[in-house]
C-alpha positions in Angstrom: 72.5 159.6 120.7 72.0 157.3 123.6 75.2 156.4 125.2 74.6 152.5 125.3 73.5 152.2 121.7 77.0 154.7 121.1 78.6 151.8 123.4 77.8 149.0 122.7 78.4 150.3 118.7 82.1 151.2 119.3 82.7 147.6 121.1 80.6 146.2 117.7 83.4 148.3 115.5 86.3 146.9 117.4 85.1 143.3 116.7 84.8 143.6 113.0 87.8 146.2 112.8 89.4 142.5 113.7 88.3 140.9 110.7 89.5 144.2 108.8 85.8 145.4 108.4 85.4 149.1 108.6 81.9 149.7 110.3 82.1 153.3 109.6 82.8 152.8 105.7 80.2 150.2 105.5 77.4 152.7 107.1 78.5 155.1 104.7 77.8 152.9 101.7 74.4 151.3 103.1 73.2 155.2 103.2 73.5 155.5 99.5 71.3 152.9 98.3 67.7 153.5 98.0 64.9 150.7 98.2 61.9 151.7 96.1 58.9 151.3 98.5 56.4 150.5 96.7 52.5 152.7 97.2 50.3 149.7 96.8 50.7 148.6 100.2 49.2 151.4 101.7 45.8 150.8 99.9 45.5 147.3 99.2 46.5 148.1 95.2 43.1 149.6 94.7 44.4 153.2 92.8 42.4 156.2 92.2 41.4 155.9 88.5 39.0 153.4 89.5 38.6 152.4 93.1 35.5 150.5 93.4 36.3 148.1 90.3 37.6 144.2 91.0 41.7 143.7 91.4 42.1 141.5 88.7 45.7 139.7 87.1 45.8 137.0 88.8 46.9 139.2 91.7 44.9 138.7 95.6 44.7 141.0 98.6 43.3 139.9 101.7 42.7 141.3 104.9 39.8 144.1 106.0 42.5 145.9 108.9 41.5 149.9 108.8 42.9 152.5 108.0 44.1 152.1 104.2 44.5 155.0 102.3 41.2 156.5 100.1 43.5 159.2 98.4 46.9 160.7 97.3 47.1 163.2 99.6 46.4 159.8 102.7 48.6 158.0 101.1 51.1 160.1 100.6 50.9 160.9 104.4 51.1 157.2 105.3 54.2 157.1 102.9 55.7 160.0 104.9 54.8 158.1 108.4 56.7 154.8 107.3 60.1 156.5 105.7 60.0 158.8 108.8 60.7 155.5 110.5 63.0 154.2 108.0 66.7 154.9 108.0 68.2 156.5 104.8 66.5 158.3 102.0 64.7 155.8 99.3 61.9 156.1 96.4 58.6 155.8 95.8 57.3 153.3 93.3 54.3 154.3 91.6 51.6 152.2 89.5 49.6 154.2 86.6 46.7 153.8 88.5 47.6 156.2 90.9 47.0 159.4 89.4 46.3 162.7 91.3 43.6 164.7 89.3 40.4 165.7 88.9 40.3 164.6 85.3 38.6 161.5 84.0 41.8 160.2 82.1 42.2 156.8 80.5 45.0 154.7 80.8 46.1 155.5 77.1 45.8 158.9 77.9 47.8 159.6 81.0 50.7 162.3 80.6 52.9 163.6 83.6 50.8 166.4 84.8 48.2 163.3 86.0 51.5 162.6 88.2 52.5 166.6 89.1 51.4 166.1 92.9 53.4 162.9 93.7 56.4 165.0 91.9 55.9 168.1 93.7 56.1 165.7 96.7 58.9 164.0 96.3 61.1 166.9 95.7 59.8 168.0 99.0 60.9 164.9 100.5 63.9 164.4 98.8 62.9 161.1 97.6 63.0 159.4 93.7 60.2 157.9 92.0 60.2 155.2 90.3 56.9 153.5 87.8 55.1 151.0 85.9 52.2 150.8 83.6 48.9 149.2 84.9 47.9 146.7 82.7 45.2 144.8 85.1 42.2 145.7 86.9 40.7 147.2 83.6 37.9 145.9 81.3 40.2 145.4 78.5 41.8 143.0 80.5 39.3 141.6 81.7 40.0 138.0 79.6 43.2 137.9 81.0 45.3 139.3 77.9 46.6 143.0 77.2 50.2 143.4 74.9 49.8 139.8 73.6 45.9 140.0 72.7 45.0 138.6 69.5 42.5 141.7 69.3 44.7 144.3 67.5 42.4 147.2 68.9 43.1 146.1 72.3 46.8 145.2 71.9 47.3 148.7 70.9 45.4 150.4 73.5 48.1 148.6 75.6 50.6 149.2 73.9 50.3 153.3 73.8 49.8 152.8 77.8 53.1 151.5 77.9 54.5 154.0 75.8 52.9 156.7 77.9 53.9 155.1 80.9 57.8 155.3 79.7 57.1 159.0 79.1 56.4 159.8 82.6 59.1 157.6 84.1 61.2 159.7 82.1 59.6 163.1 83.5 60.2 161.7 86.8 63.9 161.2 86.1 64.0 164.3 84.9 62.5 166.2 87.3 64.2 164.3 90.2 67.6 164.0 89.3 67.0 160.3 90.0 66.8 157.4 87.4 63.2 156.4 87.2 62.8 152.1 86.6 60.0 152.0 84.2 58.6 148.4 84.6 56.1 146.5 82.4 54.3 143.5 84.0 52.0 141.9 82.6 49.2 139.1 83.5 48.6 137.6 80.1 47.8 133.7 80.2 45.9 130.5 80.0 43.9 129.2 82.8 43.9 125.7 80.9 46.6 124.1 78.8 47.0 126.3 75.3 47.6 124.7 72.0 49.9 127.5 70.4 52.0 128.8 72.9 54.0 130.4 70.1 51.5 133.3 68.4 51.0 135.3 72.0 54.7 135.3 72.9 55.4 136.5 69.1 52.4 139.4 69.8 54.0 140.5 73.1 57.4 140.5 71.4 56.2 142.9 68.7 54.4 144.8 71.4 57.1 145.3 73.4 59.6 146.3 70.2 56.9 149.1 69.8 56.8 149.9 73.3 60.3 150.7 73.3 61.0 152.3 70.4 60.8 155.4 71.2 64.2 156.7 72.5 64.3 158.1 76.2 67.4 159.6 78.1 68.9 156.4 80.6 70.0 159.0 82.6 65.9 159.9 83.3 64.6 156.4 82.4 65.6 152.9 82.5 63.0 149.7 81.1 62.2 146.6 82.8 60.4 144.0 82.0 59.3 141.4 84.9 58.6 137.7 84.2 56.1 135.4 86.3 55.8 131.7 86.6 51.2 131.9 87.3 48.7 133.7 88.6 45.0 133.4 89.7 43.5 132.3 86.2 46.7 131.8 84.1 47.9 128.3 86.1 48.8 127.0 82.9 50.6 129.0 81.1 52.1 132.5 81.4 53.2 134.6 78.2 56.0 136.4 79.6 57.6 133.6 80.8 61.3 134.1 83.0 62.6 132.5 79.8 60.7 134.7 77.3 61.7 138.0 79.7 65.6 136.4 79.9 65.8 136.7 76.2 64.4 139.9 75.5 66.0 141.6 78.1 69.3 140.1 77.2 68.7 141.0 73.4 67.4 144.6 73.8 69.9 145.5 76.8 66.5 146.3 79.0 67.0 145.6 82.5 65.1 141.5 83.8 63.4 142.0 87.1 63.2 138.9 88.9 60.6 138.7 91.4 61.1 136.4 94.3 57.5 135.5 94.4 57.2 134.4 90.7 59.2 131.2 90.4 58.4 127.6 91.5 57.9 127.5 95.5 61.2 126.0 95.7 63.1 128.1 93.4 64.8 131.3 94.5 65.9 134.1 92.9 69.2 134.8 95.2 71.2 132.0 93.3 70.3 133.5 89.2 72.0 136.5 90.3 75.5 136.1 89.4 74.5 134.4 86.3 72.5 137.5 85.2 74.9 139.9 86.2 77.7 138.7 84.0 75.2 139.3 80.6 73.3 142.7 81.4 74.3 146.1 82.3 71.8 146.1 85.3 68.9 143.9 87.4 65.9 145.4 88.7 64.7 143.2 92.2 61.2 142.6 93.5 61.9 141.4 97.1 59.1 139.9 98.4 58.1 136.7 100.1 55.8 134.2 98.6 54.7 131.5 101.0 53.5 128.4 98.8 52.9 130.8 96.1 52.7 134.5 94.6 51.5 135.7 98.2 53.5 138.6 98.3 53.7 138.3 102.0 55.6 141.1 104.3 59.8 140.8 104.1 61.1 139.4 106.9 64.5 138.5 107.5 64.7 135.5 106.3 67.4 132.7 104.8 66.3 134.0 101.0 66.7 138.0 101.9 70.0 137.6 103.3 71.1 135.3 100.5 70.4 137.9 98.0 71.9 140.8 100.3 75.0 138.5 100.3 75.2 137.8 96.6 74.8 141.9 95.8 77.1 142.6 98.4 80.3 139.8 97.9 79.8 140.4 94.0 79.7 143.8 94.2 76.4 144.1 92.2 75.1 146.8 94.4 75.7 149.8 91.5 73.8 148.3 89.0 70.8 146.5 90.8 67.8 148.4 91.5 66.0 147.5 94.9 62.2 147.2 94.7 60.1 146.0 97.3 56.4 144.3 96.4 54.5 143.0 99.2 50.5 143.7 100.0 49.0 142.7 103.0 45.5 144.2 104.5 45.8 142.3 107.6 47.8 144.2 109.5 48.7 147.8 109.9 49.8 149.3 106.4 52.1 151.5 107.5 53.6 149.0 109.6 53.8 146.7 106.4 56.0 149.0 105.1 58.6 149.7 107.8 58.9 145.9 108.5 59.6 144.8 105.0 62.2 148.2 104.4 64.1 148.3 107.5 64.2 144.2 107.1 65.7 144.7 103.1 68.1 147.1 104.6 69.3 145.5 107.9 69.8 142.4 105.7 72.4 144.5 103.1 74.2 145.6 106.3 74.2 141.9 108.0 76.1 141.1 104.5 78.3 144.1 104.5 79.3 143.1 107.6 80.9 139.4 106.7 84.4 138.7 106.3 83.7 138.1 102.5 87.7 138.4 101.4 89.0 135.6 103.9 86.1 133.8 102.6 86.9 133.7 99.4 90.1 132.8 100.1 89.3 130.1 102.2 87.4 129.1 99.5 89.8 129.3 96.4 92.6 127.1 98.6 90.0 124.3 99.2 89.6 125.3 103.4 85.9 124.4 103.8 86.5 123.7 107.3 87.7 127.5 108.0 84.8 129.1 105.4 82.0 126.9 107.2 83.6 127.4 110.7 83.7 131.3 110.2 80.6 131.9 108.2 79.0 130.1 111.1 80.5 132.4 114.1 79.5 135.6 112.2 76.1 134.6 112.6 76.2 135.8 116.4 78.2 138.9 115.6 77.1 142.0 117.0 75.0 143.2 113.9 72.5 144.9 115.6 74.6 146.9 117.5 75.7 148.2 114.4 72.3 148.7 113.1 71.0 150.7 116.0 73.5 152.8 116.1 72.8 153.3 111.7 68.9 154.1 113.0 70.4 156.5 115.8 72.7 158.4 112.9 69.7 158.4 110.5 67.1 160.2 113.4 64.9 156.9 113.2 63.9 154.9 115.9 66.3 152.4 117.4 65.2 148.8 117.4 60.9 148.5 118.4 60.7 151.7 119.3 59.1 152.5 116.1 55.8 150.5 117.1 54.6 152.9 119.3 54.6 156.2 116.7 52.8 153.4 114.6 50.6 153.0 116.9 50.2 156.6 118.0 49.6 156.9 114.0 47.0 154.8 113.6 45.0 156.0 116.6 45.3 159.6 115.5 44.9 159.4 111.7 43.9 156.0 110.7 41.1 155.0 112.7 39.4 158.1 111.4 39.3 157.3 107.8 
C-alpha cells in the first residue's frame, strides 16, 4: 500500500476516533454490502433475444459512444473490467432479455439453463445475481399494456413470464448462496387521460396474485414490485402507480422498490424511507439520477445519494435494503458508466458511516439545533477520502482517478475493436 494514502488514512482514523467513530469497524461493514450493478449499461438495454428490435416502455437511450457490448461473453467481460475497479464484491442484475443460448426461446418459455453461463460466471467471480422479468421491447407490448391488458391471451402470456422469471431468480439463489431480488416492472399506461382508471389496476392486481402464487424459498428468492410516476407514451396515467405498488407490497409482504427516477422532479425517494421501513420487512432501491425526468442519468455524488446513504445508515436499514443501481447512458464510456455510478453509491454509504450520527441525535432530542447544524456542517470537510483511498487500497482497486487510465487502456484494447 502506498505510504501516503496509509498516512494520511491513520491521521483520518485519529480524527473520527475523536468523535468515537471507529474507521476500522466502519470499513469492515461497508465490505459486506453488495450494490447490484445492473447489465443494461453495458449495452444500451438492447439484450440478446432480440437485438435489432425498438426499446420500447416508455424507456430512452441516447448516445452512439463505441464500444457496447454485442454479446454475453463482451458483456460479461466489460462487467469483469468495471468490478475489477470497484472496491468490494457486489451482484449482477440481470433482465430476461439477456439470455445466453443458442435456442430461439420466448419470453414465456425461458427456464434457468437460458441463464447457465451468467451462473457459471458468477460463481467464478464470486458475485450474486439478482433478476427481473422483461415485460417491454416485445410486440405484445407493443400498445403499451402487458399484466393489466384487457386481452386475456396477452395478459397471460405475461403473466407465465413473470412466473418463469421468479423461477430463475430462485435458481440463482440457489445456486449462489446469495438471495436473488426478483423484480417486476412494468410500463402499462395511458398516453392521454383514461376514463376507468379502476379495471387495469384491478387486472394487474389479479395478475400479480397469480404471479406470486407459487411458493419459492426467501432464502433463494425475494419479490419486488417497482412503481413509476410516466414514461414516453404513458404521461397520463401509469397502472402501477407508487400508491397501487405501496399497497400491494404492504398487503402481500413483497418487498416496494422505489426508484429515484420515478417520482415528480421535485420529489425524492431519500425522505419515504423511514416511513416504509417501519411497515415491510425489507426495501429494494433503484439509485439513479433523473434530471427533469426518468433520465436515468450516471450516479454522482450528489445531495439525494448522500441523503439516502444517511437515512440507511443513521436508521440502521442497511440489513434489510437491497441496493440496485439503474442508470443507462451511451454517451460516454460504458464501462466507465459503471464504475462512476458504483464507487459513487458506495463512497456515499461510507461519507454517512462516517458522521457523528449519536451526538446528533442527541443534539437533536434536547432541542440543540445550533450544535446538530454547527457539527453536521464541519463534517462536511472531514477527511473522507482519505478514508476511502485507503478502503480502494485494502480492496486492490485503484485509488482515487487512477482507474481512468485501465479504462482507457480498456477501451483502446478491446472496445474500439467491436
Amino acid at each position: 500500500m502506498d505510504k501516503q494514502v496509509k498516512q494520511a488514512y491513520e491521521a483520518a482514523k485519529a480524527l473520527y476516533a475523536q468523535h468515537g467513530i471507529d474507521t476500522d469497524a466502519m470499513l469492515n461493514k461497508l465490505a459486506d454490502i453488495k450494490v447490484s450493478v445492473h447489465c443494461w449499461q453495458g449495452d444500451d438495454v438492447k439484450g440478446f433475444l432480440n437485438q435489432e428490435g425498438e426499446l420500447t416502455g416508455g424507456i430512452s437511450v441516447t448516445g452512439q459512444y463505441p464500444g457496447a457490448a454485442t454479446t454475453p461473453s463482451e458483456l460479461r467481460a466489460d462487467l469483469e473490467q468495471a468490478f475489477a475497479l470497484i472496491p468490494g464484491k457486489h451482484k449482477v442484475n440481470l433482465h430476461a432479455i439477456y439470455t445466453d443460448t443458442d435456442e430461439q426461446v420466448e419470453l414465456d418459455q425461458i427456464e434457468p439453463k437460458h441463464y447457465e453461463n451468467w451462473v457459471k460466471w458468477a460463481k467464478e467471480q464470486g458475485l450474486g445475481l439478482d433478476f427481473n422479468p422483461t415485460c417491454f421491447s416485445h410486440e405484445k407490448s407493443s400498445d403499451g399494456f402487458t399484466l393489466s391488458h384487457p386481452d386475456p391471451e396477452i395478459r397471460k402470456f405475461w403473466i407465465d413470464h413473470c412466473k418463469a422469471s421468479r423461477r430463475i431468480g430462485a435458481y440463482f439463489g440457489e445456486q449462489l448462496g446469495q438471495t436473488c431480488v426478483t423484480n417486476v416492472w412494468i410500463p402499462d399506461g395511458f398516453k392521454d387521460n383514461p376514463v376507468d382508471r379502476m379495471s387495469p389496476r384491478k387486472r394487474l392486481k389479479d395478475s400479480l396474485d397469480e404471479v406470486f402464487a407459487e411458493p419459492l424459498n426467501p432464502k433463494h428468492n425475494l419479490d419486488a414490485v417497482e412503481s413509476k410516476l410516466f414514461g414516453l407514451g404513458s404521461e397520463a396515467y401509469v397502472v402501477g402507480s407508487h400508491e397501487f405498488y405501496m399497497g400491494y407490497g404492504l398487503q402481500n409482504n413483497t418487498l416496494i422498490c422505489l426508484d429515484a427516477g420515478h417520482f415528480h422532479p421535485t420529489e425524492v425517494i431519500s425522505g419515504k424511507l423511514s416511513s416504509l421501513a417501519l411497515f415491510t420487512s425489507g426495501i429494494l432501491l433503484h439509485v439513479s439520477r433523473p434530471m427533469r425526468w426518468d433520465s436515468d442519468h450516471v450516479v454522482i455524488m450528489d445531495d439525494e445519494l448522500l441523503e439516502i446513504a444517511r437515512e440507511l445508515v443513521r436508521h440502521e436499514l442497511l440489513g434489510t435494503t437491497h441496493i440496485g443501481l439503474d442508470f443507462f447512458d451511451a454517451s460516454i464510456n460504458r464501462v466507465a458508466a459503471w464504475v462512476v455510478g458504483t464507487r459513487n453509491t458506495i463512497k456515499a454509504l461510507l461519507r454517512a458511516m462516517l458522521e457523528p450520527v449519536d451526538a446528533l441525535k442527541q443534539a437533536e432530542v434536547a432541542g440543540d439545533y445550533t450544535t446538530r447544524l454547527a457539527l453536521t456542517e464541519e463534517f462536511k470537510s472531514y477527511p473522507f477520502g482519505a478514508v476511502w483511498d485507503y478502503y480502494c487500497a485494502q480492496q486492490g482497486v485503484p485509488v482515487r482517478e487512477q482507474w481512468i487510465k485501465e479504462v482507457k487502456s480498456y477501451e483502446q484494447e478491446v472496445l474500439q475493436s467491436r
